[in-house]
C-alpha positions as CSV (number, residue, x, y, z in Angstrom):
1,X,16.8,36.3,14.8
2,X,19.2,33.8,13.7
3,X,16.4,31.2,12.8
4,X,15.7,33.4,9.5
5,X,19.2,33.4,7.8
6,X,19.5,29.7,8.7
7,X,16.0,29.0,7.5
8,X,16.6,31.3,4.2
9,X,19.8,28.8,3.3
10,X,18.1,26.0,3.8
11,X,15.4,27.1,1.8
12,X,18.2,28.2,-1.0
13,X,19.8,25.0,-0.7
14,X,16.7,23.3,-1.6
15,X,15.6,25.2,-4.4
16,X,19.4,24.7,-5.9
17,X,19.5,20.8,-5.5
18,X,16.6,20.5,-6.4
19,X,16.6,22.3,-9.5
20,X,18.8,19.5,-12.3
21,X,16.0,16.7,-10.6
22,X,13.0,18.8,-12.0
23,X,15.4,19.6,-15.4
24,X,16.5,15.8,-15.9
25,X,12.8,14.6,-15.5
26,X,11.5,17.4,-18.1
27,X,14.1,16.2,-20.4
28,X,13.6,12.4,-20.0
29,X,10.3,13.3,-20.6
30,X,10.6,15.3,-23.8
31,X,9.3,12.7,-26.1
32,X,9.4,12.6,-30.1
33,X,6.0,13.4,-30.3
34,X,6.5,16.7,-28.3
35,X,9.1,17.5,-30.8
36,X,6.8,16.8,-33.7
37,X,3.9,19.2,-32.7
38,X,6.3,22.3,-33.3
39,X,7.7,20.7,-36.1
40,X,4.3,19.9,-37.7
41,X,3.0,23.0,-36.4
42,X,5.4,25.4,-38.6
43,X,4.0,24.6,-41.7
44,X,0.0,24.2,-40.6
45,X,-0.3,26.7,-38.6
46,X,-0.5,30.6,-40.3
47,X,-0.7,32.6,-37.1
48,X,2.0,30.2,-34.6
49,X,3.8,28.5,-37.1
50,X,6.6,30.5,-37.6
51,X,7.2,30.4,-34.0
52,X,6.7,27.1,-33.4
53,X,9.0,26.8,-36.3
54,X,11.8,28.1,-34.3
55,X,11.3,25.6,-31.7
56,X,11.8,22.7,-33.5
57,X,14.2,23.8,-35.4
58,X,16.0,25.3,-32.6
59,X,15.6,22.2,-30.8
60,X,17.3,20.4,-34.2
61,X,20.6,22.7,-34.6
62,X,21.8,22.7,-31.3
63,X,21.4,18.6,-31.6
64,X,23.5,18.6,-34.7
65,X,25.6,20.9,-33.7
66,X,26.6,18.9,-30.6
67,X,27.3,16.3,-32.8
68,X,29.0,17.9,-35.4
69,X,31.5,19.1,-32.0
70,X,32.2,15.2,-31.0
71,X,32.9,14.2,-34.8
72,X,29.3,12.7,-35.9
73,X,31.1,12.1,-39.3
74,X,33.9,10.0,-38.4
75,X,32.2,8.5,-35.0
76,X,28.8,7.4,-35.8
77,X,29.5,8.1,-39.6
78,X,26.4,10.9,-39.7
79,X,26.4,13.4,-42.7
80,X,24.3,16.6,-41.7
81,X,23.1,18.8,-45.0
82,X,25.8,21.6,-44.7
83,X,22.8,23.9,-46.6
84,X,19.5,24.0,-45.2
85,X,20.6,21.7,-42.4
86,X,17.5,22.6,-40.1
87,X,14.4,22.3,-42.8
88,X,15.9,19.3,-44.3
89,X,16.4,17.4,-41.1
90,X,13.0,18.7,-40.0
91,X,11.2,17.3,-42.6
92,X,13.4,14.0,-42.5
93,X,12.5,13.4,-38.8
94,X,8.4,14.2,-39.1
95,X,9.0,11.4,-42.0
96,X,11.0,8.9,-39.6
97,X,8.4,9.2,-37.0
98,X,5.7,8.9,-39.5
99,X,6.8,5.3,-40.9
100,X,5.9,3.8,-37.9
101,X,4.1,6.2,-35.3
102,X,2.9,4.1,-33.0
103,X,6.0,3.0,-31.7
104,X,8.2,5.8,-32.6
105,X,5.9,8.6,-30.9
106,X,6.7,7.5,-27.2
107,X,10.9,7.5,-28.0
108,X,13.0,10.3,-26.1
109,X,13.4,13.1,-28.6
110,X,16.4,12.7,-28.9
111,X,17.1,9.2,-29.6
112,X,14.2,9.7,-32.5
113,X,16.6,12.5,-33.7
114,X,19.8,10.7,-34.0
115,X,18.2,7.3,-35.6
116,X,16.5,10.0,-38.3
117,X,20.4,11.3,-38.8
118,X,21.9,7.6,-39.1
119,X,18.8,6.4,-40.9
120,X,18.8,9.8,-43.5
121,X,22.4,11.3,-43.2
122,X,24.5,8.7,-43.1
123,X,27.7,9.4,-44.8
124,X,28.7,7.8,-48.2
């Protein structure tokens, strides 16, 4: 009888520590070109787009805002759009990846995203 709630922690135990592996590998994994299907997506697609729209864009403001909270403008002297911060730096990234997709397709998402903010927001 004892073997069950010593068998049910371990099991618990394993599930918890286990868990942030399986989330850092899905992030390292998260690549720019996984980013630019929903960002691509919310303009091509009539029925989805809208949703995939949200992910990408979604995806996009929580990234600047996290910068904006460390001081993106005085640190790594990045200007995000105060107006239409999530279309504009959409479009500026699908652009950025475009220029040389090859190479720029396999980058972590988020590295493509802050060279598209240094490269297209840099302040002045």
């Amino acid at each position: 009888m004892r073997a069950i709630p010593f068998i049910a922690s371990l099991a618990l135990a394993a599930s918890v520590t286990g868990a942030p592996a399986a989330a850092d590998n899905h992030m390292a994994a998260y690549s720019a070109l996984d980013l630019l299907g929903p960002c691509q997506e919310a303009d091509n697609d009539a029925r989805w787009g809208e949703f995939a729209e949200t992910e990408c864009e979604q995806y996009i403001m929580g990234f600047v805002g996290a910068l904006k909270e460390i001081g993106a403008k005085s640190e790594l002297g990045i200007c995000a759009p105060e107006q239409n911060t999530a279309d504009e730096v959409r479009w500026a990234f699908m652009r950025w990846v475009h220029a040389s997709y090859s190479e720029r397709k396999t980058m972590p998402a988020s590295s493509a995203l802050m060279a598209t903010l240094k490269d297209d927001f840099p302040c002045n």
